[in-house]
C-alpha positions in Angstrom: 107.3 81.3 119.5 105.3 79.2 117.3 108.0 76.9 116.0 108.2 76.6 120.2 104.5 76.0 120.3 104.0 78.8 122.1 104.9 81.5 124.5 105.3 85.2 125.1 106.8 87.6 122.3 107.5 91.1 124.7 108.0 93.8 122.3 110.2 95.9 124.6 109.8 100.1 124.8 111.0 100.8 121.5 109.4 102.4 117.8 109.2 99.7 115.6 108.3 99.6 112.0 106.2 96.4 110.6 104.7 94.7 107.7 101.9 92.4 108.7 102.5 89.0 110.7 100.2 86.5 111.8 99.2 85.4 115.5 99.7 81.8 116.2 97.8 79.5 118.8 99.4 79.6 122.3 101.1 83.0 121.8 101.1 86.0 124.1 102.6 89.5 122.2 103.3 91.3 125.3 103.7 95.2 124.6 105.7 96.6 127.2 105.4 100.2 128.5 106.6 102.5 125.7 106.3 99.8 122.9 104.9 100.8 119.6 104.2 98.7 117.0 103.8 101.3 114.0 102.4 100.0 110.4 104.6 99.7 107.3 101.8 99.9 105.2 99.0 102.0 106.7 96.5 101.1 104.2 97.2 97.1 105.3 96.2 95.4 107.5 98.9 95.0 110.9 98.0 92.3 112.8 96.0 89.0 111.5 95.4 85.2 112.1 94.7 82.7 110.2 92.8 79.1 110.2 90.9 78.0 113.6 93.5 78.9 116.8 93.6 79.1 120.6 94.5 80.9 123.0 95.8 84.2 122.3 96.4 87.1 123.9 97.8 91.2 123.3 98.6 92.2 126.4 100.9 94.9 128.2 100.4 99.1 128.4 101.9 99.7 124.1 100.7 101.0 121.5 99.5 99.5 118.1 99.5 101.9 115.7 98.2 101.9 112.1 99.8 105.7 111.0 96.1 105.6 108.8 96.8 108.6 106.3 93.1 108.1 104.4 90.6 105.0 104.7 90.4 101.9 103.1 88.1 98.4 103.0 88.8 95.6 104.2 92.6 96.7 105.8 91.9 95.9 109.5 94.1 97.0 112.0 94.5 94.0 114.1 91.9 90.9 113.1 91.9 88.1 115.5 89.1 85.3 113.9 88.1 82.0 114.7 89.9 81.5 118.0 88.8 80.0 121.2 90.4 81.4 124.2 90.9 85.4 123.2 92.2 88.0 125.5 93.1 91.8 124.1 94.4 93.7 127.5 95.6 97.1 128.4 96.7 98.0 125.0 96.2 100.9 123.0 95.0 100.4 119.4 95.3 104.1 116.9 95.1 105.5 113.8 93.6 102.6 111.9 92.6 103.1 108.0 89.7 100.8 108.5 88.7 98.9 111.4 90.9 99.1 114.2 90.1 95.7 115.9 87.7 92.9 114.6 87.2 90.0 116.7 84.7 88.2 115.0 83.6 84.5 115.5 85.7 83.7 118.5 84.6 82.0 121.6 85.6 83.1 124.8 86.6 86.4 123.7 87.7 89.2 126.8 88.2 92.9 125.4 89.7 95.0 129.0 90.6 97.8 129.7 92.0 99.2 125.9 92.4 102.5 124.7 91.3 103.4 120.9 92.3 106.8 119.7 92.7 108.6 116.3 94.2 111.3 117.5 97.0 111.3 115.2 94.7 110.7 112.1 92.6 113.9 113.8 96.0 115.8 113.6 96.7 114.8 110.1 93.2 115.3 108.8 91.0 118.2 111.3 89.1 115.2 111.6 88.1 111.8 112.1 88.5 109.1 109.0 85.2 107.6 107.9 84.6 104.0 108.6 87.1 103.6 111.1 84.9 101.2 113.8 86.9 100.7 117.0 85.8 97.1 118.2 83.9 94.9 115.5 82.8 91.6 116.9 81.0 88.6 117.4 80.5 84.7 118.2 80.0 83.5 121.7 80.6 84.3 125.8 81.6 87.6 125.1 83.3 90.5 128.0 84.2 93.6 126.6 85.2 95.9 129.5 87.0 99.1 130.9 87.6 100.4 127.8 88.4 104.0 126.3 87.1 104.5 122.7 87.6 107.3 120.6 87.5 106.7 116.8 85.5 107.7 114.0 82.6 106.1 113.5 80.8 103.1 115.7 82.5 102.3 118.6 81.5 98.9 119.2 79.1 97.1 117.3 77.7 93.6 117.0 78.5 92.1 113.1 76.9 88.5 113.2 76.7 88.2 109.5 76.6 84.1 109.6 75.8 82.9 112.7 74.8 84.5 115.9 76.2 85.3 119.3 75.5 84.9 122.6 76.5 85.3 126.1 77.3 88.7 125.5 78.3 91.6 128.1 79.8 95.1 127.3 80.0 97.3 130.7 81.9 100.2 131.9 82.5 101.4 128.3 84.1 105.7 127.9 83.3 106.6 124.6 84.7 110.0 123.6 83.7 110.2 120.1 81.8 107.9 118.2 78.4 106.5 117.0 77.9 104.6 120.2 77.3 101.0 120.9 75.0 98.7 118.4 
């Protein structure tokens, strides 16, 4: 797709085992129903982008899943940054060994409707892993909606560490287990 310029990747309903790859501009990865992306390397990081981009989007009803087995720093689950035009839909986002999505310094950033759950990392552990933040952002014209959040630590929370953000709204927000919205 990015040798094309662009497009949709649909990741059909299968299990598939990943090492980390890099979002291009222009690209949609579409997990269908019954997709799971599992992590190769649970204490890396899955999904990633690098350089300025645009327009991209996670879509569909599958699962990203990290298969976290302790915590680590810095080993973000998915990490879309510096992109205008970001859309992260329908989705479900587990088991991350750090912080299971970070959307920081993006423009035009929309967050709907997602599920994060640990559930698996409860199972493995009889509890939740420390510093595992479900949604990490910030930069400008923000919508982070509909969502279902259960992870181990701060559920969504600002992280302007550079510049600021603005045009911000978070609504309709279920958060299971957490520290809550800062």
């Amino acid at each position: 797709a990015k040798n094309a310029g662009g497009g949709t990747v649909v990741v059909p309903a299968v299990t598939y085992l990943s090492n980390q790859f890099a979002l291009s501009s222009n690209i949609n990865l579409h997990l269908n129903s019954g997709a799971i992306i599992r992590n190769n390397a649970p204490t890396s990081s899955l999904i990633t982008t690098s350089g300025t981009l645009h327009d991209i989007e996670i879509t569909g009803s599958g699962i990203i899943d990290g298969r976290a087995t302790g915590t680590t720093s810095g080993s973000n689950l998915v990490s879309l940054r510096n992109i205008t035009n970001v859309l992260v839909q329908g989705v479900t986002i587990e088991n991350s060994s750090h912080l299971h999505l970070v959307v920081q310094e993006d423009t035009n950033l929309t967050v709907d409707n997602i599920n994060i759950n640990d559930d698996y990392t409860v199972s493995q552990h009889g509890g939740y892993l420390g510093n595992t933040d479900a949604i990490d952002f910030f930069g400008s014209h923000i919508l982070i909606e509909n969502s279902n959040i259960n992870a181990g630590d701060d559920a969504i929370i600002a992280k302007p560490q550079t510049t600021f953000f603005s045009a911000l709204t978070v609504t309709n927000q279920v958060i299971t287990t957490g520290n809550g919205t800062t």
